[in-house]
PDB file of N, CA, C and O in Angstrom, chain B, residues numbered from 101:
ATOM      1  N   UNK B 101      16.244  10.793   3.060  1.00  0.00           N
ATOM      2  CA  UNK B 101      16.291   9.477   2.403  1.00  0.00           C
ATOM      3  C   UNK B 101      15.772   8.384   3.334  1.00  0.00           C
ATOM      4  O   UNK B 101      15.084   7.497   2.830  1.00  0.00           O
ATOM      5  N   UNK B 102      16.055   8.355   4.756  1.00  0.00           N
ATOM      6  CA  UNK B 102      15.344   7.677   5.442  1.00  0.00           C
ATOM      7  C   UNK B 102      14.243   7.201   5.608  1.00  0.00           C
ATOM      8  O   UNK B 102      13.759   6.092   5.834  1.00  0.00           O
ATOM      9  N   UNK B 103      13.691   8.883   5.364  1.00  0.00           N
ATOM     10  CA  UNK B 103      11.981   8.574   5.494  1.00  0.00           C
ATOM     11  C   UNK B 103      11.265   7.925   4.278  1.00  0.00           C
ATOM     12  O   UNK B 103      10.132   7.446   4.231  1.00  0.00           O
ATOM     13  N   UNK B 104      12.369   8.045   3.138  1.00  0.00           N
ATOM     14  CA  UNK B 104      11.898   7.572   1.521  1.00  0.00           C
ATOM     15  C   UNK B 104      11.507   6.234   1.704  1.00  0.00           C
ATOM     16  O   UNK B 104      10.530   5.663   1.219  1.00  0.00           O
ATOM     17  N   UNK B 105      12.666   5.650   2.706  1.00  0.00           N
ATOM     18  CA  UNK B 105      12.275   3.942   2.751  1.00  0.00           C
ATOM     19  C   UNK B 105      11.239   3.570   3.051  1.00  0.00           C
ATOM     20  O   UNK B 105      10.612   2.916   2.218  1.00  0.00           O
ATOM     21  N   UNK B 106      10.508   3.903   4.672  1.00  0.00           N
ATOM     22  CA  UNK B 106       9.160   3.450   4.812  1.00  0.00           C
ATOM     23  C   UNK B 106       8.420   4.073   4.344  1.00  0.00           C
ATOM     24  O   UNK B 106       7.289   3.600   4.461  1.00  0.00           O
ATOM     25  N   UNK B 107       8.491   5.458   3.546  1.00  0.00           N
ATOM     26  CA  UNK B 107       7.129   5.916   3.572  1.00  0.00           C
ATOM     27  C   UNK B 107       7.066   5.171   2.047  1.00  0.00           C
ATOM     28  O   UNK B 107       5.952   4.668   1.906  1.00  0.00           O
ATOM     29  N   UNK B 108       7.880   4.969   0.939  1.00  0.00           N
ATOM     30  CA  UNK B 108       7.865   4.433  -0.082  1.00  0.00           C
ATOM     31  C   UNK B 108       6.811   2.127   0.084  1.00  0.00           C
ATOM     32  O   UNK B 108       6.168   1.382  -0.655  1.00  0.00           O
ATOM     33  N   UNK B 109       7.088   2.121   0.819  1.00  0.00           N
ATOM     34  CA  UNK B 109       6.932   0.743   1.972  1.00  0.00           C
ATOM     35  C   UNK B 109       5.600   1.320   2.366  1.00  0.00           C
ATOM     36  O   UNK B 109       4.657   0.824   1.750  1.00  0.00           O
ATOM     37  N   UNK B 110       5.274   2.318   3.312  1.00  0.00           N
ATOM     38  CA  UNK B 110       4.058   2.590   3.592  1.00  0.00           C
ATOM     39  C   UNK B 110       2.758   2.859   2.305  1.00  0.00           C
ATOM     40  O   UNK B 110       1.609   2.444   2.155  1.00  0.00           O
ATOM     41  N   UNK B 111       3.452   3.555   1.721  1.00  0.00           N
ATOM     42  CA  UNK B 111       2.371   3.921   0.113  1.00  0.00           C
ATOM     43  C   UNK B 111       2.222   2.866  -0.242  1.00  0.00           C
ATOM     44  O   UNK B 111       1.045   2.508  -0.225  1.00  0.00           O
ATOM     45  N   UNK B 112       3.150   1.927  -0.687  1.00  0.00           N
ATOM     46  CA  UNK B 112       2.996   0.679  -1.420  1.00  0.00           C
ATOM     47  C   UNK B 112       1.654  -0.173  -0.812  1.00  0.00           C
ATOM     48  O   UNK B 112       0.589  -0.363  -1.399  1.00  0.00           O
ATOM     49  N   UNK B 113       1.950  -0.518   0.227  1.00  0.00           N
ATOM     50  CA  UNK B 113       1.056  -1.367   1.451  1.00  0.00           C
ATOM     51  C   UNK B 113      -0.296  -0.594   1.564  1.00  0.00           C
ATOM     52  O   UNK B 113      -1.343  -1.227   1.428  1.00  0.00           O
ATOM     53  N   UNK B 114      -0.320   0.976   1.847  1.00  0.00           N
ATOM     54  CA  UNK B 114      -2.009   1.491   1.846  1.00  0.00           C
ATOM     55  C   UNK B 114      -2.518   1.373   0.494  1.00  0.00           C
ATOM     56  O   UNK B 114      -3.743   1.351   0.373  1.00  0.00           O
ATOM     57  N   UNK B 115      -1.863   1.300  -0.451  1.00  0.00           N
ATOM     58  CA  UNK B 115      -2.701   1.214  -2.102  1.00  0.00           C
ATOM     59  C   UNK B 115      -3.068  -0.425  -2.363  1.00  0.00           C
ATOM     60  O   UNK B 115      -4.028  -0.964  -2.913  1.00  0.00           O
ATOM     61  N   UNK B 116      -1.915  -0.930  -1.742  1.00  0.00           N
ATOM     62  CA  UNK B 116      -2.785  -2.606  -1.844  1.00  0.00           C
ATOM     63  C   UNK B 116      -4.312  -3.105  -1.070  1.00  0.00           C
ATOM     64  O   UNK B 116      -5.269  -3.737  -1.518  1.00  0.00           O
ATOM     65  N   UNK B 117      -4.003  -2.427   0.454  1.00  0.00           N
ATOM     66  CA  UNK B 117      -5.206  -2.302   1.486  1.00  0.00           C
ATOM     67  C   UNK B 117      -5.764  -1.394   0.769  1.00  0.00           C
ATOM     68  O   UNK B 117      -6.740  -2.097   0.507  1.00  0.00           O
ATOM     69  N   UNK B 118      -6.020  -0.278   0.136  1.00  0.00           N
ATOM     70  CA  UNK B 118      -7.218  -0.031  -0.625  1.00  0.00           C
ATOM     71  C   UNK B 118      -7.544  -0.581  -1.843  1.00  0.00           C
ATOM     72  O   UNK B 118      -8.681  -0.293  -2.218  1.00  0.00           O
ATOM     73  N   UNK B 119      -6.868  -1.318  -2.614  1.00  0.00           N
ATOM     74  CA  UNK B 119      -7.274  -2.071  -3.660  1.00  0.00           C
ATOM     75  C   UNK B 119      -8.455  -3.590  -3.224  1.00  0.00           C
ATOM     76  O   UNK B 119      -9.409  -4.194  -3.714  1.00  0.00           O
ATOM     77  N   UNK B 120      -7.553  -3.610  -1.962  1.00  0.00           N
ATOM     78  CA  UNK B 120      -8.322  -5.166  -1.283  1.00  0.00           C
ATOM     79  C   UNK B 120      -9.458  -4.334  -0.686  1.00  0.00           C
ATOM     80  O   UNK B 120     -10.251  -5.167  -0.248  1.00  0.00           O
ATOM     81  N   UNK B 121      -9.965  -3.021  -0.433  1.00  0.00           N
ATOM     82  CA  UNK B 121     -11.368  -2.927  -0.017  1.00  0.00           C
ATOM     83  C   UNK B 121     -11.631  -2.641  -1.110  1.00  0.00           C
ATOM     84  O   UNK B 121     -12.831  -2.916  -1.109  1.00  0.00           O
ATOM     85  N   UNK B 122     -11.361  -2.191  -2.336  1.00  0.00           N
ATOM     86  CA  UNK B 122     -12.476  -1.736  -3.702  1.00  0.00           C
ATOM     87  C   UNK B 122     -12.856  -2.843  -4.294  1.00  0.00           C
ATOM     88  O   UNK B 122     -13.939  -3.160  -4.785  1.00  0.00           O
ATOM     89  N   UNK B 123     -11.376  -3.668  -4.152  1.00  0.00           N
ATOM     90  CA  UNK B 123     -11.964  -5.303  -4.971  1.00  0.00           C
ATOM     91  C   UNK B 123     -10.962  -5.981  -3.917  1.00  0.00           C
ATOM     92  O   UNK B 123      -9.747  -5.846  -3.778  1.00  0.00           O
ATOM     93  N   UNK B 124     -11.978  -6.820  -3.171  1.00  0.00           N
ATOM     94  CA  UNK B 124     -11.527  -8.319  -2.166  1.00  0.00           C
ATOM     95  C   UNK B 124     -11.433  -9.250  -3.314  1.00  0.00           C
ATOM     96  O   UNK B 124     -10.498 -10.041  -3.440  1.00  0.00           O
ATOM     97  N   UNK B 125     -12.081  -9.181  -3.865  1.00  0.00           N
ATOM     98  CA  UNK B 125     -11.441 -10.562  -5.066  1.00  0.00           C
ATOM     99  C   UNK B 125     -10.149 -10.493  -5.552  1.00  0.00           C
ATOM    100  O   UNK B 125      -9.467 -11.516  -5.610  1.00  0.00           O
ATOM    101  N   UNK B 126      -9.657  -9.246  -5.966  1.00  0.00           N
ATOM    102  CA  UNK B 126      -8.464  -9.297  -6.304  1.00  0.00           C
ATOM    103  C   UNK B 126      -7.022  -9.279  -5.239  1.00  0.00           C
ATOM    104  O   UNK B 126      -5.830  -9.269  -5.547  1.00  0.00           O
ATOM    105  N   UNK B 127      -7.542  -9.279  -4.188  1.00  0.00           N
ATOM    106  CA  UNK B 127      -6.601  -9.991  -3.215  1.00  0.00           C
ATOM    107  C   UNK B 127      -5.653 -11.284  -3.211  1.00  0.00           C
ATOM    108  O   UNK B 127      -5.007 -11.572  -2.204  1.00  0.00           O
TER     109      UNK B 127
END
């Protein structure tokens, strides 16, 4: 369950940083 926290925190955060390189506008 520990690891659920950041890695749930980590996924969240790399899908935004790849959303902001497919589309910087939608940043």
């Amino acid at each position: 369950p520990l690891q659920q926290v950041p890695d749930a925190r980590a996924t969240r955060r790399d899908r935004r940083r790849a959303a902001t390189e497919r589309d910087p506008d939608q940043d």
